[in-house]
N, C-alpha and C positions, 0 to 999 in steps of 0.2 A: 559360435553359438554358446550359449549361459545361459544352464537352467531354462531351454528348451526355446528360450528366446533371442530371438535376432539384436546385437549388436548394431550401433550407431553405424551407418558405413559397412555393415555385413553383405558379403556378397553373396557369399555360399550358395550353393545350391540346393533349393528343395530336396528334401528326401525321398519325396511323391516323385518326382523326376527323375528323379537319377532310377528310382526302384522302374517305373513302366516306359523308359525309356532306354536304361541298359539290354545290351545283346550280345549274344555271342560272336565276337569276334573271329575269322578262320580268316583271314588275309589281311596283312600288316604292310605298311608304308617301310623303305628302306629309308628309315631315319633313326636314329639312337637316341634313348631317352635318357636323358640326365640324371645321372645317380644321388645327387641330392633331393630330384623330385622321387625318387626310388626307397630312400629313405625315410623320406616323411611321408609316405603313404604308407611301407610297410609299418613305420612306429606307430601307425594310428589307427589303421586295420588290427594292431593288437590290443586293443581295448577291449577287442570281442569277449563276450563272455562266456566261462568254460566250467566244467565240474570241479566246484568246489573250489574252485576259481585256482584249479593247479597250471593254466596256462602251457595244458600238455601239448604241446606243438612243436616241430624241429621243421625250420623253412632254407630253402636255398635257392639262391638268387645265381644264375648263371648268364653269361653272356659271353660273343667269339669262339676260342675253340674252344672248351667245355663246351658250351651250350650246343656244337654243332655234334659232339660225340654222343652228349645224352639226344638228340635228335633221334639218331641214327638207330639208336637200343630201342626209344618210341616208337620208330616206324615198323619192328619187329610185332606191335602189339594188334596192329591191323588184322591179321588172319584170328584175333580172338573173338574179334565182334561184328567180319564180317555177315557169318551166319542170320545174326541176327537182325541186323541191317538189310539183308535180301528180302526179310518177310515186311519188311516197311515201305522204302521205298525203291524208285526205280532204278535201273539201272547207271545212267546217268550222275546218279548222287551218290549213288557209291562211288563208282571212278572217281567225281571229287572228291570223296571223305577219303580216297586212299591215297591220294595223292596229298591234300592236304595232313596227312597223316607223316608221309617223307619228307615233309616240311614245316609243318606246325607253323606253315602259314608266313615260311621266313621272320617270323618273330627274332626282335632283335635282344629279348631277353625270355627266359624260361624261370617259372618260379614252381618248385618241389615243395609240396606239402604231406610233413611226416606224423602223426602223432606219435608219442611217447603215453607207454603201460601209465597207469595211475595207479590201478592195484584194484580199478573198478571193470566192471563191463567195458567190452569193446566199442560196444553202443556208444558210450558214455564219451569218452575218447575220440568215437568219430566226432560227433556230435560237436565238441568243442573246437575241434580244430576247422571243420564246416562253418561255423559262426566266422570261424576268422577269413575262409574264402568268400563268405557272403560282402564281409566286410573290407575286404580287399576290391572285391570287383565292382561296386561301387563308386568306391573309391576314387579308381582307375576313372570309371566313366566317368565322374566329376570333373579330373583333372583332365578331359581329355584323350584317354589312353582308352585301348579294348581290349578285352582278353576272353581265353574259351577255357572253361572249368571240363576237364578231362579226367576219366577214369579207367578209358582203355588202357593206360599204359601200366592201369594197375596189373593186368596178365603178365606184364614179364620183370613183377616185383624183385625178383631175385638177381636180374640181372643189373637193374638198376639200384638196389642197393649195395652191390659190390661194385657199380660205377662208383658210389659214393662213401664205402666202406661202413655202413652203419649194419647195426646187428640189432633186432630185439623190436625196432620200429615199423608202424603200420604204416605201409604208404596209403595217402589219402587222394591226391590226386596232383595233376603235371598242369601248369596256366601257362601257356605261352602268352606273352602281354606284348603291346607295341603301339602306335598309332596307327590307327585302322583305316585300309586301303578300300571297303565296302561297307554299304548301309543297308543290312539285312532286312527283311521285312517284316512287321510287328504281327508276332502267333497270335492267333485268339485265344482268349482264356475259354477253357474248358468249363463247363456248364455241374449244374448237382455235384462239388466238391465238398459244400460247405452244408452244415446243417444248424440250426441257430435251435437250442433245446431250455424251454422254460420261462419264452420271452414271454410267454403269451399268459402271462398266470398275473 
C-alpha cells in the first residue's frame, strides 16, 4: 500500500477485515512459525505511533524452553483474576480460562510487551506501546497467525521481570501467538458507546 492506495497486483488485505474479523486466539496448532515471518511482522507492527514518537517499547519474542518457563511464572497469575471472572461467567469457562492459563494455549511462541519511562505520564507510555499490540495483532491475523492480548500475567510483574532481568520497566502485557487451532465466535458490538456532538448544527 502507497499513500493509502492499492498497488498494481496488491494483495493485501483490507484493513476493514482484518479490524472485524480478528479474535482472540486461546488454542494454537502444534506447528512453528517461521522467524522470518516473525520478523517482518514485528518490524512493521512498529510503525505504531507513540508519545512524541519516543518509540517507548521493549518486546520479547520467546520460543522452546524459555517460553515454557515464562509459561509456568503466567500460570501463577490465574488466582489474580479469578475473583473476578466468578462474577461474569459460568463455571465451565473458568476451568477453561485456567487451564488455558497453564498453557497459553500451547502457543509455539510468546511475545512480552514492556514499556520504558519517557519522563511523561504512565498513561502516555501505555498508550504507545498498546498502539504497537494493536498493530501486531492485526498483523498476525493478516498473515494468518492468532494471538490473545493478556494482562493477567501483569499480577506477577515482579516475578516475570526477574525472569527476564529488566529493572525500571512497565509490563504491558504477555501475547501468546501461533496458528490457531479454533474459530471463536464473533461478540456483538455493544450498543450507546459512541456519541456524535455538533453534527446537527
Amino acid at each position: 500500500m502507497v499513500g493509502g492506495k492499492k498497488k498494481k497486483g496488491d494483495n493485501s488485505m483490507e484493513i476493514e477485515e482484518a479490524i472485524k474479523n480478528r479474535r482472540s486466539i486461546r488454542k494454537f496448532k502444534d506447528k512453528d512459525v517461521p522467524l522470518p515471518l516473525l520478523k517482518e511482522i514485528i518490524d512493521t507492527a512498529l510503525w505504531a505511533p507513540s508519545p512524541m514518537n519516543r518509540q517507548n517499547w521493549k518486546i520479547f519474542l520467546l520460543k522452546g524452553k524459555k517460553k515454557d518457563q515464562l509459561v509456568k511464572i503466567c500460570a501463577e497469575s490465574f488466582p489474580f483474576i479469578e475473583p473476578r471472572l466468578k462474577k461474569v461467567f459460568k463455571p465451565s469457562i473458568i476451568e477453561w480460562t485456567k487451564n488455558f492459563f497453564k498453557t497459553l494455549g500451547n502457543a509455539p511462541v510468546v511475545v512480552v510487551v514492556y514499556s520504558t519511562p519517557s519522563g511523561e505520564e504512565l498513561t502516555s507510555d501505555i498508550q504507545g506501546a498498546a498502539a504497537f499490540i494493536q498493530n501486531l495483532l492485526l498483523l498476525l491475523y493478516a498473515k494468518g497467525l492468532g494471538a490473545c492480548w493478556m494482562t493477567g500475567p501483569v499480577n506477577v510483574k515482579e516475578d516475570i521481570d526477574k525472569f527476564f532481568g529488566v529493572e525500571g520497566l512497565e509490563l504491558i502485557a504477555v501475547i501468546p501467538i501461533g496458528y490457531p487451532d479454533q474459530s471463536p465466535p464473533v461478540p456483538p458490538r455493544k450498543e450507546g458507546r459512541v456519541e456524535y456532538i455538533g453534527f446537527d448544527e
